[in-house]
N, C-alpha and C positions, 0 to 999 in steps of 0.2 A: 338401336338399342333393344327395340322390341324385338329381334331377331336374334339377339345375342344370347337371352338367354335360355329358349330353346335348344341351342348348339351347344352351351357350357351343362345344361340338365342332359344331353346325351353323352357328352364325352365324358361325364360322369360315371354316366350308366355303362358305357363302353369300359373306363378304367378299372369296376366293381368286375362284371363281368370277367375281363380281363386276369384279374386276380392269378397268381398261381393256388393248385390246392394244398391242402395241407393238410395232415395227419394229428389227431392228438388223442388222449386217452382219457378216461373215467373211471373213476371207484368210489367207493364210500359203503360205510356202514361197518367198518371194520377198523382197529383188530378188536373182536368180540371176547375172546380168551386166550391162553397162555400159547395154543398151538398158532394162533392167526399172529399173534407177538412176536412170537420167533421168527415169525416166516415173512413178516410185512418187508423186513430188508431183501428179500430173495422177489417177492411179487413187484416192489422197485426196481430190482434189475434189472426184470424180465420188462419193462416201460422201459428203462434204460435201455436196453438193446433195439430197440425200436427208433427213428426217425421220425421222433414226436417234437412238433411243435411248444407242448407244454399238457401238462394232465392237470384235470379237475378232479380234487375229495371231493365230496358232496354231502358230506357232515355223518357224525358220529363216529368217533375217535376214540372210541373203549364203549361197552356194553351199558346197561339200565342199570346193574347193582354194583357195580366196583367205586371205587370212590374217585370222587372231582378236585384231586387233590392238584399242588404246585408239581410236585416231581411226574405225577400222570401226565400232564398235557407237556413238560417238557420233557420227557419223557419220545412224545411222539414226535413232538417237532424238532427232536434232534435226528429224527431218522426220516422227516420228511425234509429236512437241508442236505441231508445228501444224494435226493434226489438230480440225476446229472440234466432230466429237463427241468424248467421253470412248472414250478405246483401249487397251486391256485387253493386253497383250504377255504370251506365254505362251515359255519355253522352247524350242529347237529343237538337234538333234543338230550340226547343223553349227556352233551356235555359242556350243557348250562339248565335247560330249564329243569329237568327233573335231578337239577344236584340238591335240593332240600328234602332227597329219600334219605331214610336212616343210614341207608345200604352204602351212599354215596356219599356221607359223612355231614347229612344234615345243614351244608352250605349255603346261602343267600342265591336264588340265580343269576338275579342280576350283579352281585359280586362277582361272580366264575365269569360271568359274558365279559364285565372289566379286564378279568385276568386273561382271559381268550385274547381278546383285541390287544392288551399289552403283550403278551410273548408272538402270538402268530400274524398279525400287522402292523410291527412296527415304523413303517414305512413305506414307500411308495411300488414296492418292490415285491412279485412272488416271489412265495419260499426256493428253494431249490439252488445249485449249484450256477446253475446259465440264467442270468437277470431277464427279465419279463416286466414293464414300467406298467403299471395298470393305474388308472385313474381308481380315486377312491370318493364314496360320496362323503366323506367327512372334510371334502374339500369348500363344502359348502358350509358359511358359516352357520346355516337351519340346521343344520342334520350333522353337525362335528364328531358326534360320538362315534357313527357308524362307519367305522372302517371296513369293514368289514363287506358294504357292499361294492360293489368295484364294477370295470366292465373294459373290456378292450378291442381294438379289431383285429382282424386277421383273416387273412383269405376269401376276404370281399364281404363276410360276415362279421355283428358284433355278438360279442359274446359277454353278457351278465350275469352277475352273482347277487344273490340276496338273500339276505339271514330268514326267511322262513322255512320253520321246522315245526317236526311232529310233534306231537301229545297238545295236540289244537293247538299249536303253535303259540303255545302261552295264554291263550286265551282268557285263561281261567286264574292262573299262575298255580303257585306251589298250595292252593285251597282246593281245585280241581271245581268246584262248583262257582256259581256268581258268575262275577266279570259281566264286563270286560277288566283286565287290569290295566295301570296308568303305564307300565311297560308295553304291553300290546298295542297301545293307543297311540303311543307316540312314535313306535316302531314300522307301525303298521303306517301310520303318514310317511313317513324315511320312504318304505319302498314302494309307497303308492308313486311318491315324488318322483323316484327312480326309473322306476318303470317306466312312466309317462316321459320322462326325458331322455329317458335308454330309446324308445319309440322312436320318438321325433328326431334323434338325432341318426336312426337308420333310416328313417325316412330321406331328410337336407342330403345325409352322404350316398343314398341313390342303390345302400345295400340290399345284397338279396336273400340276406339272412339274419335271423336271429337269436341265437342259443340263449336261453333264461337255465342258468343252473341255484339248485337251493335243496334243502336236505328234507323237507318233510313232504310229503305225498297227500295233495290238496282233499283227494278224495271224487267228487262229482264234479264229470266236467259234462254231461248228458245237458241238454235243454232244461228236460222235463222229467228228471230224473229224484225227485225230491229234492230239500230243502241240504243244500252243503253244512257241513259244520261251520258256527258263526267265525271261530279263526280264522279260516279262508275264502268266507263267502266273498266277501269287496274283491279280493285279490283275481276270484276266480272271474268273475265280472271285468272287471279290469284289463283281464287276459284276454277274455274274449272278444269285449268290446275294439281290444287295440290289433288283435290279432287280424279281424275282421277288414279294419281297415289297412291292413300291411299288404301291398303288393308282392313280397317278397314272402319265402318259408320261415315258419317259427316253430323250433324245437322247444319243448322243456324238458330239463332234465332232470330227475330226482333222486333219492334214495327211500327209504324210512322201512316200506315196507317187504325189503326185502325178495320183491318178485321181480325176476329179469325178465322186462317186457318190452315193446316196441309198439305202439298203436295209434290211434286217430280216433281220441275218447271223444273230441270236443264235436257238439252241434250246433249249427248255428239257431238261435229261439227264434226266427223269423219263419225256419223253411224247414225244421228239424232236421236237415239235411246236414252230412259229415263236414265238419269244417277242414277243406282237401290241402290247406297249407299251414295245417298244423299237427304235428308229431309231438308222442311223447315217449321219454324213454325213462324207464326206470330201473337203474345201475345193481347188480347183484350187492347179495349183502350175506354177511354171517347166518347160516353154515356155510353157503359158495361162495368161493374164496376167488378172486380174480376181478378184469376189469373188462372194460368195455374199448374197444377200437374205433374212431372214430372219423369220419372225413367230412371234411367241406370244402366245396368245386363251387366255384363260381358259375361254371360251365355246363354246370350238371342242372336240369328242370328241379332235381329234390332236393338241390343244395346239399343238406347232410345224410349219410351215411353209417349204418352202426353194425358192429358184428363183436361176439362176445368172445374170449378169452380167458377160458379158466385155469386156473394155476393149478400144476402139478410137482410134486417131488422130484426130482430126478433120483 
């Protein structure tokens, strides 16, 4: 018996390994105005023509000052359903937490985040035309609200989602000062939860990877680089601490801020040395209009892959 499971822990490791690769895509931060509106169905197609697995938004679904209205959000997700891969929709600030701007018609956030989860997770299912079964954490009677987080496998890697976004990620709420707020608090335990058993369960399954996707861009991931904003300081600790112990590569993937980047921010606070199996990418966003291409190899030492894609008119 003592033998056995040494041999079941490798043929594991062989079957991750094993994996075929797969293709899939990223965007967010978009459509920002009328021109990225019109055109979101043409930048879908141009994914649609591709041999993608399934594409990640990565939150923000209309700009900071239009309104967070019912016909705005379906609006988008009548044009992210016909998307023909499976489309994973992640949370974004502008289109819950700052909908109590005048600009955005003075709305409750945490009302808009209801309305979010009720049109764009109804179910157990990505958006999109080709079905994609994603576990969701509202499966848990703790954390039922949050549909929203999710995480799936594929191509020897998991890949997560979780509602953290910019503008301190609520921190503060619709006061901008104080806080912590009781939404932050109880949201913030959801994807501490998550994380920590997104972790563990890449661990058991012997992966050698793990994409964290989410819409707000944390800020400091340095050692010794000052004090993080208090919205993402646990998260960023959390990251690091779990990344640290992951034998395998971990991606995060973001949006917020709009710069298309690729890098290796994180240090580890032991040795100030680059922490070497961890990547970050941060998805272009309005003005640049396009997405990110992206791969994961089981077979590959970096696991994942990224190269960018801007849209053009024909």
């Amino acid at each position: 018996m003592k033998r056995l499971f040494p041999l079941l822990a490798a043929a594991l490791l062989a079957f991750s390994a094993n994996a075929e690769p797969l293709t899939f895509g990223l965007f967010g931060d978009t459509p920002y105005n009328r021109w990225e509106r019109e055109h979101l169905p043409d930048l879908i197609a141009a994914m649609d023509g591709e041999n993608l697995a399934f594409v990640i938004h990565d939150g923000d679904i209309k700009d900071g000052d239009s309104a967070c209205s019912d016909e705005a959000f379906r609006d988008i997700l009548a044009v992210f359903q016909k998307s023909a891969h499976p489309l994973v929709y992640l949370p974004g600030d502008n289109d819950w937490t700052d909908c109590h701007r005048k600009s955005n018609g003075r709305y409750d956030p945490v009302e808009r985040l209801g309305k979010l989860r009720e049109l764009f997770f109804p179910d157990d299912f990505a958006l999109g035309r080709r079905r994609l079964k994603l576990e969701r954490q509202s499966r848990d009677p703790a954390f039922s609200r949050y549909r929203e987080n999710v995480r799936w496998e594929a191509g020897g890697a998991l890949f997560v989602g979780l509602n953290v976004t910019g503008s301190e990620n609520n921190f503060h709420g619709p006061r901008r000062t104080g806080g912590p707020v009781p939404e932050f608090i109880e949201r913030s335990a959801a994807n501490r939860a998550w994380l920590a058993e997104s972790f563990a369960l890449a661990r058991t399954r012997k992966l050698v990877g793990i994409l964290i996707a989410m819409q707000g861009n944390p800020g400091v991931f340095a050692a010794n680089a000052g004090n993080p904003s208090p919205g993402y300081r646990d998260f960023l600790t959390q990251l690091r601490e779990e990344t640290l112990a992951f034998s395998g590569q971990v991606a995060l993937v973001h949006g917020d801020t709009h710069r298309y980047r690729i890098d290796r921010p994180m240090e580890d606070p032991a040795s100030g040395e680059t922490v070497k199996n961890f990547t970050r990418v941060e998805t272009m966003g309005s003005p640049f209009f396009g997405w990110v291409r992206a791969q994961v190899d089981a077979a590959d030492p970096q696991v994942f892959r990224f190269s960018p894609r801007l849209w053009q008119p024909r």
